[in-house]
DRENZAZA-56430 format. One record per atom (N, C-alpha, C): residue in one letter; x, y, z. Coordinates in steps of 0.2 Angstrom, whole numbers, padded with zeros to 4 digits, always signed. Example, Ala and Ser with C-alpha at 12.3 -4.5 7.8 and 13.67 -1.06 7.14 Angstrom:
A+0066-0028+0039
A+0062-0022+0039
A+0066-0016+0039
S+0064-0011+0035
S+0068-0005+0036
S+0064+0000+0039
END
This chain:
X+0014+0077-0060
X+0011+0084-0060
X+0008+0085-0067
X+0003+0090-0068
X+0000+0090-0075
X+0001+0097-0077
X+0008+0099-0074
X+0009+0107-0078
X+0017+0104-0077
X+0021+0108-0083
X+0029+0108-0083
X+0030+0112-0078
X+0026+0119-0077
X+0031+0124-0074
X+0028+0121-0065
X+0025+0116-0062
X+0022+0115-0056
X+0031+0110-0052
X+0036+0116-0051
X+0039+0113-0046
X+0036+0111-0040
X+0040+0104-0038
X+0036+0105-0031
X+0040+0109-0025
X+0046+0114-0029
X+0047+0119-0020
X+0043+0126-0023
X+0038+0124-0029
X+0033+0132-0027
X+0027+0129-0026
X+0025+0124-0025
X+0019+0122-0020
X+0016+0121-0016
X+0012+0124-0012
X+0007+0120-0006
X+0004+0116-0005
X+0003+0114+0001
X-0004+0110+0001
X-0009+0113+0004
X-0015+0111+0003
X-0020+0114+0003
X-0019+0117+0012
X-0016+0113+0015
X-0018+0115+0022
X-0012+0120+0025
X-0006+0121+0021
X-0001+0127+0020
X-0006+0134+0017
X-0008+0133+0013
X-0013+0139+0011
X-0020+0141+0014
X-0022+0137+0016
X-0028+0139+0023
X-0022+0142+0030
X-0017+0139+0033
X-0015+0141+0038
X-0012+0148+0036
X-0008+0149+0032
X-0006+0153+0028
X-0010+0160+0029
X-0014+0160+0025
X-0020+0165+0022
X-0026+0165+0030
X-0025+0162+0033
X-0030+0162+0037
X-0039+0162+0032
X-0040+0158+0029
X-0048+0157+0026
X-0048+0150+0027
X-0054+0148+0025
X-0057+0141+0025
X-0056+0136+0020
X-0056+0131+0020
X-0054+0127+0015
X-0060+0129+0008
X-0065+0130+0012
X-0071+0132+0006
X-0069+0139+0001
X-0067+0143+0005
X-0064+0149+0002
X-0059+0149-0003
X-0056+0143-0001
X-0047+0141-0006
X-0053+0137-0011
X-0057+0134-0010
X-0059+0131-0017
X-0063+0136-0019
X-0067+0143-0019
X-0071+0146-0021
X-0066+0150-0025
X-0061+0151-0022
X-0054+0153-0026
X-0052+0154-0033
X-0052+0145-0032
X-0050+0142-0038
X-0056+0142-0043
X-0060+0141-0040
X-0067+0139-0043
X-0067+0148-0049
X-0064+0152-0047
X-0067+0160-0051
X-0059+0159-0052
X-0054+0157-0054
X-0046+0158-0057
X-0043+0160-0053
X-0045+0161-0048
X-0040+0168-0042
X-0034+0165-0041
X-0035+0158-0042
X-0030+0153-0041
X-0027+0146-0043
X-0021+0144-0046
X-0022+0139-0049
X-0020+0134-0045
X-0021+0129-0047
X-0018+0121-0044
X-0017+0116-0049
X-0014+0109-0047
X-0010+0103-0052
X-0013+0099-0046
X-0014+0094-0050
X-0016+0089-0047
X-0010+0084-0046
X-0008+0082-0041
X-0001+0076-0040
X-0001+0069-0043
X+0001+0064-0046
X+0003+0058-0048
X-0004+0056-0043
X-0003+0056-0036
X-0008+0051-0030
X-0013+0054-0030
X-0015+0060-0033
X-0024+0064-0035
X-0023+0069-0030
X-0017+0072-0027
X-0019+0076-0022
X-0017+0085-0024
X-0021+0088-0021
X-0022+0097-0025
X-0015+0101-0022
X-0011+0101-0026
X-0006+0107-0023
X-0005+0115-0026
X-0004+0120-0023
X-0007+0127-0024
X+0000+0131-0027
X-0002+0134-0030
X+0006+0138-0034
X+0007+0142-0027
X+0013+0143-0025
X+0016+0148-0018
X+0013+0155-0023
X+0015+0157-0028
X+0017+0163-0030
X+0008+0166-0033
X+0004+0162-0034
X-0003+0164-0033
X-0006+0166-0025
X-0004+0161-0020
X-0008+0161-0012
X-0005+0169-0011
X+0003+0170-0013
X+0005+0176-0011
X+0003+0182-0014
X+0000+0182-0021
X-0003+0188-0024
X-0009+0188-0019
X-0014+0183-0018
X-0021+0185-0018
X-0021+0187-0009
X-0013+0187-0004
X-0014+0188+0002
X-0012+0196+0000
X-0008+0198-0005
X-0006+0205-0005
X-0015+0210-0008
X-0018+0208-0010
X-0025+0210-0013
X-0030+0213-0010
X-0033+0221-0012
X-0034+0226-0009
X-0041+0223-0005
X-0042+0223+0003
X-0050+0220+0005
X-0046+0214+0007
X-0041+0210+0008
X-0040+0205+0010
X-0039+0205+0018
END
């Protein structure tokens, strides 16, 4: 992982956070693309999502 604090019992994978949140995989990268949301990339190159970002941005007023 490419952060210290990226435990992996506070991560998702991207398809926990689309089910999750209910939005599109496009929407999760539009996300990240504007900081809404962070991510670590895995040893095998794959995006896992900070749990405690998906759950700010589902508490968020208009969501």
């Amino acid at each position: 992982m490419t952060q210290p604090d990226a435990d992996p019992m506070n991560l998702l994978i991207p398809q926990e956070v689309v089910q999750a949140s209910r939005v599109d995989s496009e929407t999760l990268r539009l996300c990240t693309q504007e900081g809404r949301s962070r991510w670590v990339r895995t040893l095998g190159g794959h995006r896992r999502y900070f749990k405690a970002d998906v759950q700010r941005l589902l508490k968020e007023p208009g969501r």
